[in-house]
N, C-alpha and C positions, 0 to 999 in steps of 0.2 A: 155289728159295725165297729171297725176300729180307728182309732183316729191319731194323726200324728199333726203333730205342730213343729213349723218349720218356723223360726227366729232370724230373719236373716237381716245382714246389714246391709246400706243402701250401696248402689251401683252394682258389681258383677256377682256378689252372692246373690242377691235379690231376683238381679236377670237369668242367673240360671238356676235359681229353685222355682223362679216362672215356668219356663222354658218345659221342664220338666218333669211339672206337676202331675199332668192328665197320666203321661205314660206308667211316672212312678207309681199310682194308685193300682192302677190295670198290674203291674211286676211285682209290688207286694202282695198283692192276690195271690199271686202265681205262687210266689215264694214262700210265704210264710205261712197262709192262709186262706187256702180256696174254699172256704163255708164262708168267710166274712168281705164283703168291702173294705177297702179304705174312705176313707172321707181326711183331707189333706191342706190345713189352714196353713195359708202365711201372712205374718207378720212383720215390717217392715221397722229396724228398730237401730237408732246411730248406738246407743250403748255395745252393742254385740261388738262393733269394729273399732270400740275406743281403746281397749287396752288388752292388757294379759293375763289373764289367769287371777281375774277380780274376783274377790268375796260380792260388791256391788252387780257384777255378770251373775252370779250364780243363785242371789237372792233375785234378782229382777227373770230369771228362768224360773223360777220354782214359783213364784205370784205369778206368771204366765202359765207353768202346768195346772194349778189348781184353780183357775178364774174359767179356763175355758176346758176342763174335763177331758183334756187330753190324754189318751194313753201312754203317746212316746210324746218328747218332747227334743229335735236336733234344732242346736245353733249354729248358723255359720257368719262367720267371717271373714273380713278380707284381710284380715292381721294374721302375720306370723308368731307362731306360739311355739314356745323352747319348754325340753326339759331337759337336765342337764346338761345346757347348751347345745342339745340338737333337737331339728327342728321336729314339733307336731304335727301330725295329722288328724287324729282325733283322739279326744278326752272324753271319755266318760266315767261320769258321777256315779260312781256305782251304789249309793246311796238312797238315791231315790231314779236313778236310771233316765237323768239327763246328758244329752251328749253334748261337745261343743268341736264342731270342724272347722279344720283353716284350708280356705281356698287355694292360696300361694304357696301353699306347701304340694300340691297336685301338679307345678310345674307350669311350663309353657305350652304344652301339648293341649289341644283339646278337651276341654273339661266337662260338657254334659255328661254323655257315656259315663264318665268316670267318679263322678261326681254321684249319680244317681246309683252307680253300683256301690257307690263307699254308704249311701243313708242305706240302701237294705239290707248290705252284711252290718252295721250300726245298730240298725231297729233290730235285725235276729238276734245279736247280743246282748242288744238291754232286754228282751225276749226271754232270753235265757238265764241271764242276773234277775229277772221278777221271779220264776219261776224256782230257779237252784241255787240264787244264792250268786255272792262273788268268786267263789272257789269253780269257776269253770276252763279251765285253760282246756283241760280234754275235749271238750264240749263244744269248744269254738273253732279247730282247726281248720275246718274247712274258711270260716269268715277270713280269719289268717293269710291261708293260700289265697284265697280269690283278693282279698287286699293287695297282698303280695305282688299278685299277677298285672299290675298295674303300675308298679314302679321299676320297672327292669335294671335300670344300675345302683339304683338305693332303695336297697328291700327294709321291710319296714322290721322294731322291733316293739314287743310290748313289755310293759314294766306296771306292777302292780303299788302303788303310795298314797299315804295319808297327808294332806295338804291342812297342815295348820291354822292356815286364815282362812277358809272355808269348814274346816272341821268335818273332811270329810275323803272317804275314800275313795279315791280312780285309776283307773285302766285305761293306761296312754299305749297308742300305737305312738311310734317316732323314727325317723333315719337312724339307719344303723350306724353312718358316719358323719362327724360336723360338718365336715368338708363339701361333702356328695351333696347333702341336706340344705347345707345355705345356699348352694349355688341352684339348687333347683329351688330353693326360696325363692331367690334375686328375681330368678325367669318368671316363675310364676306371679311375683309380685311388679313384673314389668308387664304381662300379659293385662293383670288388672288394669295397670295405668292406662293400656290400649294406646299403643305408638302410631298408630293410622289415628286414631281423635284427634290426637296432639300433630300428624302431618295438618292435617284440615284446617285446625286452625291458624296453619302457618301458609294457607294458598294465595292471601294475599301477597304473603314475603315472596312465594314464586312466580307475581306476576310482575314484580318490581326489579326480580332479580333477569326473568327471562328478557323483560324490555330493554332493559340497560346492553344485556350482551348480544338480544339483536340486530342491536342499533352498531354496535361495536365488530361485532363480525364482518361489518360490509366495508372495512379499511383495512387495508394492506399490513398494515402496524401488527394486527391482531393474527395476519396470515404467517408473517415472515417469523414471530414470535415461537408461534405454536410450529412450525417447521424446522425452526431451528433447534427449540428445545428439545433435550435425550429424554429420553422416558424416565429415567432415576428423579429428575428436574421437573416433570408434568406430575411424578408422583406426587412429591414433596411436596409440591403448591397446593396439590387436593386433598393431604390431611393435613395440612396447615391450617387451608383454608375451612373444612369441616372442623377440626377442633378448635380454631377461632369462634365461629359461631356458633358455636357448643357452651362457651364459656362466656361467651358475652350474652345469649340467654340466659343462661345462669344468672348471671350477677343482675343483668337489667332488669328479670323479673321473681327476683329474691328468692331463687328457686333452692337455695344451696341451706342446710338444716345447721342449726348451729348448736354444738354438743353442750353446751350450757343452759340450753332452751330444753331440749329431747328428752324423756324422763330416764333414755339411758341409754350407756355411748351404744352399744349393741344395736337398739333399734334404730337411731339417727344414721347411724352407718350406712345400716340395711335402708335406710330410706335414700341414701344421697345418693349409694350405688344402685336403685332402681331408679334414681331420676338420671343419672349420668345412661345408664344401656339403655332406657326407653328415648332419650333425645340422641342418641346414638343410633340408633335405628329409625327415629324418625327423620334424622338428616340425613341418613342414608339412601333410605327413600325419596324425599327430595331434592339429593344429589344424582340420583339417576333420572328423576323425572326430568329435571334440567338438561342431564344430560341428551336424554332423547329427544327433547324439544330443540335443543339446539346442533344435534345431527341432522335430524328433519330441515330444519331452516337452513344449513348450509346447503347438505345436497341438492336442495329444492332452489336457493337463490345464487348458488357460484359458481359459474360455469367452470371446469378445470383447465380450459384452454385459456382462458383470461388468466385464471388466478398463476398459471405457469407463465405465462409472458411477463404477469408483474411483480411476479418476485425472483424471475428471472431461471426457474428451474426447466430441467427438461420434460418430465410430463408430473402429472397430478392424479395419485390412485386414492382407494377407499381408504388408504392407512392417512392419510393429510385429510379428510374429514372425522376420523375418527379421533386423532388429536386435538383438532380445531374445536369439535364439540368438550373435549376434555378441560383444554384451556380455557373455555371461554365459560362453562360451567363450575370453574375453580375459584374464578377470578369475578365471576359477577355474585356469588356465596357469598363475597366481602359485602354487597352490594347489600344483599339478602341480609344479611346480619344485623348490616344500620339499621332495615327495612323492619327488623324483629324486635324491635326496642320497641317501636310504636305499635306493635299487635297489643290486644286488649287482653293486659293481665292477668282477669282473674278467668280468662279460658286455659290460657296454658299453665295457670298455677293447678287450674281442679283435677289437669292430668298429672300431678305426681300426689304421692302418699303423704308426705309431710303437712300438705296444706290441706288436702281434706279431715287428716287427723286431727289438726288446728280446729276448723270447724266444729268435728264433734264435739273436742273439750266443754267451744262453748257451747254447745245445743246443751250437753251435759252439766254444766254451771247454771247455764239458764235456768234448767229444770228445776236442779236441788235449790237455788234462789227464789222458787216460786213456789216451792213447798212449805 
């Protein structure tokens, strides 16, 4: 029987070392070891996703290997981890043949599959570091390739170092380039926050926003408007009005990290551009939900023969409801906005990084206080 301990931190690490429990045991079989089973604990634990590349991370892993007789020991995280300012994907301790994985570094894409293939080329190298030693680069190549074959624009690189405040030696995979590496951080670290959570809790803002410009499409004012306007003009009003309510989220529910607080500008950065793209694609979805609610309602309530007699034009086709929905969807967002001051803050603060990170702190304060 072999047995691996998975460490994982609360929310999307935790849901997909769930997810992918049963299969993974049945795959490392396959893989590494068809005489033995797996047997596959997890642990559910706020330290793993509080910081980076802690000496406190790697003593609270190793009182985790030896308490519950684990053979492998993988952590994952939903924190991005640097080494020479490009981004990780996994660390391993080659020391005592603990690994530590970061979630957000796998990108936007899909991450079971990918995720479960990175722990069993992981477990075959710490496998192979018990067995020969850290001197295996020959030995690994294949783990390599099959990594590899999962980052298609930013292939990964490994680098062998001895880490001071741990006292100990690792074998980091990482993006080949800063660039390539943080930007597929950002996404994957948007993925985590999950921009459909954060729509949901804003379904209230779209019953208040859709009322308001139902109520307003059935007046002329609204008709003659959106008819008149050029589309350069219909544009403008809807990133206006999207990034107004973007930024008045922001501020009304203290969404924005402030670099004197963050234990460093790098990751405060990285946190405030994964709350700007996750409420970015959240409004965005909500601006087309609008928008099709209030296509739906016009064609459904204006007839075009009326609506051409009263604003005087010769006839009414599909392109004057398809503005009408534009405008009226642009212009009731301002509504929506007001509307998002009063949503309940601490739903839309738990979907970005900064304020969960906050919590851990203190989970993690709390604890060393009660020791």
């Amino acid at each position: 029987m072999a047995r691996l301990g998975i460490i994982a931190a609360p929310g999307t690490a935790r849901n997909i070392a769930s997810k992918i429990k049963d299969e993974l045991a049945d795959n490392l079989k396959e893989r590494l070891s068809e005489n033995d089973d797996w047997e596959i604990d997890i642990i559910v634990d706020p330290l793993t996703g509080e910081t980076e590349f802690s000496k406190k991370i790697y003593a609270r892993t190793e009182e985790y290997l030896q308490e519950n007789e684990w053979d492998y020991l993988i952590s994952i995280t939903d924190l991005p981890l640097f080494y020479n300012d490009k981004p990780v994907v996994i660390d391993i301790d080659t020391s005592d043949g603990i690994a530590m994985m970061s979630i957000p570094a796998f990108g936007w894409r899909p991450l079971k599959k990918r995720v479960q293939t990175a722990i069993i080329n992981t477990v075959s190298i710490i496998k192979k570091i018990i067995d020969n030693g850290d001197d295996i680069e020959a030995e690994i190549q294949e783990e390599i390739h099959s990594l590899n074959n999962m980052f298609t624009f930013s292939k990964l690189q490994y680098a062998k170092d001895f880490f001071e405040e741990s006292e100990t030696k690792h074998l980091l995979f990482h993006m080949n380039t800063k660039t390539g590496g943080t930007f597929r951080l950002v996404t994957g670290m948007t993925f985590a926050n999950n921009p459909y959570n954060m729509m949901q809790s804003l379904s209230g803002v779209t019953a208040i926003a859709f009322a308001t410009g139902a109520f307003g499409i059935i007046f002329s004012t609204m008709w003659n408007l959106s008819y008149l306007f050029p589309t350069w003009r219909l544009a403008a009003i809807s990133v206006l009005s999207i990034f107004g309510m973007l930024l008045w989220i922001i501020v009304s529910h203290d969404l924005w990290e402030n670099f004197k607080e963050g234990q460093s500008r790098r990751m405060t950065s990285l946190y405030n551009s994964t709350t700007l793209l996750t409420l970015f694609i959240s409004l965005l979805f909500y601006y087309l939900l609008l928008y099709l609610l209030f296509l739906t309602a016009g064609a459904t309530l204006l007839p075009p023969d009326f609506i051409a007699t009263t604003i005087e034009v010769e006839n009414i086709g599909v392109r004057f409801y398809l503005e009408l929905a534009w405008f009226a969807a642009s212009l009731t967002t301002v509504a929506g906005a007001i509307g998002a001051g009063f949503q309940d803050k601490e739903t839309i603060q738990e979907s970005t990084y900064g304020y969960r990170q906050r919590l851990r702190y203190q989970e993690s304060r709390e604890e060393d206080s009660e020791e």
